[in-house]
C-alpha positions as CSV (number, residue, x, y, z in Angstrom):
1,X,7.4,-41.9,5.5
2,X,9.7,-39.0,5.8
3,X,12.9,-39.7,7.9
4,X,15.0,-37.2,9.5
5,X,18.4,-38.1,11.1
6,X,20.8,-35.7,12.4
7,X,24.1,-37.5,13.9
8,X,24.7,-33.8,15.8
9,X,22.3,-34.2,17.9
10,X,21.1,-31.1,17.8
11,X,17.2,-30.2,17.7
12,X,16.2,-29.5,13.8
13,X,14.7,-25.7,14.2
14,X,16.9,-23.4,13.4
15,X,15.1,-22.1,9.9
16,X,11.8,-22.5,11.9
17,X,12.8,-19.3,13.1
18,X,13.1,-17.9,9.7
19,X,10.0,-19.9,8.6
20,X,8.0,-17.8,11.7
21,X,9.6,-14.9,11.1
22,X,7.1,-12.0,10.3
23,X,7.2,-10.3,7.2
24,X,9.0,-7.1,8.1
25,X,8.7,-5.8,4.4
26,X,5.7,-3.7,5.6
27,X,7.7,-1.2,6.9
28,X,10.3,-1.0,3.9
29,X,10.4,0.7,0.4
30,X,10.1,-2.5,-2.0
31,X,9.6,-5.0,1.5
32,X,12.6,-6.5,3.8
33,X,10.9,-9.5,4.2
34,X,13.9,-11.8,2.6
35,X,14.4,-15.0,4.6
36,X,11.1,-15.5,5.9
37,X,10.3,-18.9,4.6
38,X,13.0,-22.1,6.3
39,X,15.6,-24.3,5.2
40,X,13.9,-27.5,4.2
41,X,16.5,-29.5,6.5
42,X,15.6,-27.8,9.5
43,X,11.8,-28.2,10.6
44,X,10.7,-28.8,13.6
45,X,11.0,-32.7,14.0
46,X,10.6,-33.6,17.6
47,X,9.7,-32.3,21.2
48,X,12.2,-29.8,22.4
49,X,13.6,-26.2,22.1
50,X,15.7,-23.3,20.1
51,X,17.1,-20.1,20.9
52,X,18.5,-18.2,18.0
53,X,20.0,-15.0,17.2
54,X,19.4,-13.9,13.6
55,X,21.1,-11.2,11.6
56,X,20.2,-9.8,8.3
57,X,21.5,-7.0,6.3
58,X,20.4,-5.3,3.3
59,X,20.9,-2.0,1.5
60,X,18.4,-0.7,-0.5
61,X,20.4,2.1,-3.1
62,X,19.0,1.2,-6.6
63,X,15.5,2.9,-7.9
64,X,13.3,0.3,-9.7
65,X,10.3,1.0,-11.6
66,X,8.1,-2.1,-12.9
67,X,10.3,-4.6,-13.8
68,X,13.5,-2.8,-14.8
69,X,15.9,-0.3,-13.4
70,X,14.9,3.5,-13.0
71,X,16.8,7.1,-12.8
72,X,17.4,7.5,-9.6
73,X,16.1,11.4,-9.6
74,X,12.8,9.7,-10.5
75,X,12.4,8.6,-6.6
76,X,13.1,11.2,-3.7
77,X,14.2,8.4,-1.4
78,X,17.9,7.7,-2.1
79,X,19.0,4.5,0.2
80,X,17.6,2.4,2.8
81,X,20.1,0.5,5.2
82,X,19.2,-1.9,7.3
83,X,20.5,-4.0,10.1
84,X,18.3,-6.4,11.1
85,X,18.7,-8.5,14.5
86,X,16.3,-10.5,15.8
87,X,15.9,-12.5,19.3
88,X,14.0,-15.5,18.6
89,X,12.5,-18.6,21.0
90,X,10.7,-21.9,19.5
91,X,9.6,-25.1,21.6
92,X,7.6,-28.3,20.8
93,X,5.7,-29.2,23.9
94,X,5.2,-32.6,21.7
95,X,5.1,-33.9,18.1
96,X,1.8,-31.9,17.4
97,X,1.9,-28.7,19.3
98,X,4.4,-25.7,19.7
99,X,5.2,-22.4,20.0
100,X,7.4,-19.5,18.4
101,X,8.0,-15.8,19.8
102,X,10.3,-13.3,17.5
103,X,11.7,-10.8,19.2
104,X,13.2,-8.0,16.5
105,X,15.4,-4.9,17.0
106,X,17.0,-2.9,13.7
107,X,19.3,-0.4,13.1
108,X,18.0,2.2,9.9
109,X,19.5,4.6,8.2
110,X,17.2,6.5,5.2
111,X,18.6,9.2,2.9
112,X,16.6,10.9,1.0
113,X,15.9,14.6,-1.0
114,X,14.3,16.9,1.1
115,X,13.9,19.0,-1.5
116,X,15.9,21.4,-3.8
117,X,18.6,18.5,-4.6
118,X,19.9,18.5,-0.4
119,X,19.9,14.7,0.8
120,X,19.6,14.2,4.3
121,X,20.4,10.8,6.2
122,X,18.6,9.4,9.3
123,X,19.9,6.7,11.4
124,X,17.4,5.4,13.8
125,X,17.4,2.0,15.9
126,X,13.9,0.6,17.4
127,X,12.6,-2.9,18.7
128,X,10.6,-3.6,16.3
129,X,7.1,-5.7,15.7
130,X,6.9,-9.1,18.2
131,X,4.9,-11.8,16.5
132,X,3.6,-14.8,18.6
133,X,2.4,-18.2,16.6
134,X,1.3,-21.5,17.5
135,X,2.6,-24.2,15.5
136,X,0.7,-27.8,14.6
137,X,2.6,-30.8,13.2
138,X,0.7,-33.6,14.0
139,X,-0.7,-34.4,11.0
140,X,1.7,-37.3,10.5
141,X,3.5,-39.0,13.1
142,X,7.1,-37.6,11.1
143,X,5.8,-34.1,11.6
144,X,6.9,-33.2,7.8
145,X,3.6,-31.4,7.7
146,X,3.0,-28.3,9.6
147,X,0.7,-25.3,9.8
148,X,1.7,-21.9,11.5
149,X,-1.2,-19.4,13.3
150,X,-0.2,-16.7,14.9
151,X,-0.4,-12.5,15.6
152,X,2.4,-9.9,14.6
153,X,1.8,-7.5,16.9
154,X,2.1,-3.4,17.0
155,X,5.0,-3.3,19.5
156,X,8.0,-1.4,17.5
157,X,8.6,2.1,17.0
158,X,6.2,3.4,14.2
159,X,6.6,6.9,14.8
160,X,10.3,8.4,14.1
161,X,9.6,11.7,12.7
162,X,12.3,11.1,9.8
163,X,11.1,8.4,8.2
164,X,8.2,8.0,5.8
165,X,5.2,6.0,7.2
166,X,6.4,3.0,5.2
167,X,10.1,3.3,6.0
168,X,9.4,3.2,10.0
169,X,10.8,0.1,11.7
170,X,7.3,-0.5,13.3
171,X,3.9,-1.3,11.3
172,X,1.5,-0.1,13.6
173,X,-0.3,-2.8,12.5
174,X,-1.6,-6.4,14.2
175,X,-1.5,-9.0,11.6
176,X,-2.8,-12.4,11.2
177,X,0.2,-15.0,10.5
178,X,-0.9,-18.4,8.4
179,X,1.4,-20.3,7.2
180,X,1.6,-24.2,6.2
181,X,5.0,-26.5,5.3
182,X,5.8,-30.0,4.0
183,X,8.8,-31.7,3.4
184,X,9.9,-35.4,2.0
185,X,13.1,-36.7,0.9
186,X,13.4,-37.7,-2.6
187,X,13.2,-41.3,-3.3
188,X,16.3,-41.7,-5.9
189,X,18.6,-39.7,-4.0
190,X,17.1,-40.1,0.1
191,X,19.9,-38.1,0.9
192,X,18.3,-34.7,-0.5
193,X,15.5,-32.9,1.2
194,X,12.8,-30.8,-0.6
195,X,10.2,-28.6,0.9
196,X,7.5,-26.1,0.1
197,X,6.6,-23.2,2.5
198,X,3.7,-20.9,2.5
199,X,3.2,-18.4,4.4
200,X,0.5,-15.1,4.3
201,X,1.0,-11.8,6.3
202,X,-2.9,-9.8,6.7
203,X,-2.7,-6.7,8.6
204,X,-6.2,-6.9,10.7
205,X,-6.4,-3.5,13.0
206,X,-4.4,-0.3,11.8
207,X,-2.9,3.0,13.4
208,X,-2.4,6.5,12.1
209,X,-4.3,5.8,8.8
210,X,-1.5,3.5,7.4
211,X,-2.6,0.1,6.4
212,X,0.4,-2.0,5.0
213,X,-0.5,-4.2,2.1
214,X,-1.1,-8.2,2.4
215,X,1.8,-10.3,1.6
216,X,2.3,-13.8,0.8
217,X,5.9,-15.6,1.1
218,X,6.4,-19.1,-0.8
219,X,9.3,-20.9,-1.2
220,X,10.8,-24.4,-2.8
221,X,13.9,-25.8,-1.6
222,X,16.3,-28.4,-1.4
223,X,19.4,-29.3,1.4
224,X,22.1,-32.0,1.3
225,X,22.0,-34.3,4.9
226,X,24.7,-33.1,7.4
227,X,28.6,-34.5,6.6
228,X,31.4,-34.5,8.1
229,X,33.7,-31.2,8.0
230,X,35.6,-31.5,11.0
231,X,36.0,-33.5,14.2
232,X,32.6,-32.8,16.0
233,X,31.5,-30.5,13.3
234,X,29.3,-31.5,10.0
235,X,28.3,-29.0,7.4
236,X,25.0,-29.3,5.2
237,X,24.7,-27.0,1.9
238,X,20.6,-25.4,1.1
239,X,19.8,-23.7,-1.5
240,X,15.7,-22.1,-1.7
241,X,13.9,-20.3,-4.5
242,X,11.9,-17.5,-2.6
243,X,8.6,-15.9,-4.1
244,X,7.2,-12.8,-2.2
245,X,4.1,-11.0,-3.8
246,X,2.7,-7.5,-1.6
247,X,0.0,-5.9,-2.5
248,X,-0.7,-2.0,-2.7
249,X,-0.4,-0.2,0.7
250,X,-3.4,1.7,2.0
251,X,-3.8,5.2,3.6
252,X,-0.3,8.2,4.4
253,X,2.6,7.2,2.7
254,X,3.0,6.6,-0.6
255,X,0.8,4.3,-1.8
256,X,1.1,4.4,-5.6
257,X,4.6,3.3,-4.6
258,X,4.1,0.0,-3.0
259,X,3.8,-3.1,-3.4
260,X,5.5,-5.6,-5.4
261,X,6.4,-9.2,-6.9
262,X,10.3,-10.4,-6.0
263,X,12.4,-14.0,-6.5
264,X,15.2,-15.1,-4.7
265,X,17.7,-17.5,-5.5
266,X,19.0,-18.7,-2.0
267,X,22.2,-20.6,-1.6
268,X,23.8,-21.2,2.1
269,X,25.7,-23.5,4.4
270,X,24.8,-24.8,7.8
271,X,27.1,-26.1,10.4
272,X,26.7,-27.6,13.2
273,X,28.1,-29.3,16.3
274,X,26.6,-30.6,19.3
275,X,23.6,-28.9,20.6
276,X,24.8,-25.2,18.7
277,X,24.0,-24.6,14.5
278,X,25.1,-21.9,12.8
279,X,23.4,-20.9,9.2
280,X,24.7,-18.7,6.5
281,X,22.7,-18.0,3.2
282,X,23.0,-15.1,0.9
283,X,19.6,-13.9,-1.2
284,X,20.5,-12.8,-5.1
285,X,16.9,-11.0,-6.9
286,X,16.5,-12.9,-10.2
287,X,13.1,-11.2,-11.1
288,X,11.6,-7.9,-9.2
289,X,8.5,-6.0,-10.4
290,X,7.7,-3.1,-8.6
291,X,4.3,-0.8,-8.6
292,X,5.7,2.7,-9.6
293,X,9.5,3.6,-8.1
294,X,11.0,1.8,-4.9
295,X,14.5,0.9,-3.8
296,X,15.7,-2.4,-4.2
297,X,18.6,-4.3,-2.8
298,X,21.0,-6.1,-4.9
299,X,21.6,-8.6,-2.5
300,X,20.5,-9.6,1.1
301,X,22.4,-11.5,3.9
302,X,21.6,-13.9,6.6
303,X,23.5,-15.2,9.7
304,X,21.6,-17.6,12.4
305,X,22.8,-18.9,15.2
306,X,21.3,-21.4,17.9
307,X,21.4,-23.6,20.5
308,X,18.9,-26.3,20.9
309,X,17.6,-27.9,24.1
């Protein structure tokens, strides 16, 4: 049977949020969605609740065409910058059922060729898509497996006149979530968790003719049982290997130019102490395939912090 044991105290939820997190690459050249499968440390693995406060940041400057690196006067859009901030809430009314609300707000700037060699740059900032999922662990008495259904729903701004339908910070789009986890602690070292995540993103009803392609997340991944840093403070290193496959868009926009297969190689740290964890991982591309020319990020960032209750 798995075992979880935190000394900290502190409820094990924080990647949850990242695990629930819906895919916001349908509103990005090449996808944002970078961090949306969890930490295998940090499941859900009692009653109680999170509140976190995510940041992510990537900037999308290099053209990519199938599986290598493009001339970037083969693709009219010139950079992508993103700030993404997200609000999000997660509680376990028991071991079997829960809840999880995300809550997301980004800062964008696009540059791009408007024509004749001129680049203009846009900087727009939006609440973006809400998702709402129900969460079921009680399959085992450990919770270590889960399954994830929920809704992204068509709340952010989908309609900034600068950006391209699939550069907006909004979908337009209501989504079906469904998503399973499972974790277990490896017999010759019990001090090592692994898990595997799944999760798939289907956009169900559509506006303005735009339908973003379907999307599927995995991820594998290992993390080290909290130790000792400081007085009162412990420190646990994770590292994941994230999979994301999207399919074609459908409809305006560009949709010879979408969709696409990307791994990430995920190291990070988590720290903790009392009640409060604080997560840090950075995401490095080790394979990309794209479908025609889209801008890719050499590297994305993640910052979480929460407070458990």
């Amino acid at each position: 049977m798995f075992s979880y044991k935190k000394s900290t105290g502190a409820v094990a939820a924080t990647a949850l949020i990242a695990l629930f997190h819906p895919s916001s690459a349908a509103a990005c050249a090449c996808g944002c969605a970078v961090f949306g499968v969890s930490t295998p440390d940090m499941l859900p693995s009692g009653a109680g609740g999170t509140l976190s406060l995510e940041y992510d940041f990537m900037n999308q400057n290099k053209n990519w065409n199938g599986s290598s690196s493009a001339p970037a006067a083969n693709n009219s859009d010139k950079r992508i910058r993103t700030d993404f901030f997200t609000l999000g809430g997660q509680y376990m009314f028991n071991r079997a059922w829960g809840v999880n609300v995300q809550v997301p707000y980004w800062e964008r700037g696009f540059d791009t060729d408007t024509g004749g060699g001129d680049v203009e740059g846009y900087n727009h900032g939006a609440w973006g898509d809400v998702s709402v999922s129900g969460l079921y662990t009680g399959f085992s008495p450990d919770m270590s497996t889960g399954l994830e259904f929920g809704l992204k729903l068509p709340t952010g701004d989908y309609t900034y006149a600068n950006f391209d339908r699939d550069t907006e910070i909004g979908t337009g789009s209501t989504d079906a979530l469904l998503g399973v986890f499972h974790r277990d602690r490896f017999a010759a070292a019990p001090q090592y968790i692994w898990s595997l995540h799944g999760k798939i993103d289907l956009p169900m009803m559509t506006r303005g003719d735009y339908r973003p392609g379907n999307e599927f997340d995995a991820s594998a991944g290992v993390a080290h049982d909290p130790v000792k840093l400081v007085e009162n403070v412990r420190v646990a290193p994770f590292f994941k290997l994230i999979d994301t496959y999207r399919m074609h868009d459908r409809g305006v926009g560009d949709p010879e130019n979408s969709g696409y297969e990307r791994v990430l190689v995920s190291p990070g740290l988590e720290f903790s102490r009392g009640a409060e964890t604080l997560d840090a991982d950075v995401g490095v591309p080790v394979y990309q395939r794209t479908n025609g020319n889209q801008l890719v990020a050499p590297v994305f960032f993640q910052v979480v912090l929460s407070h458990a209750f």
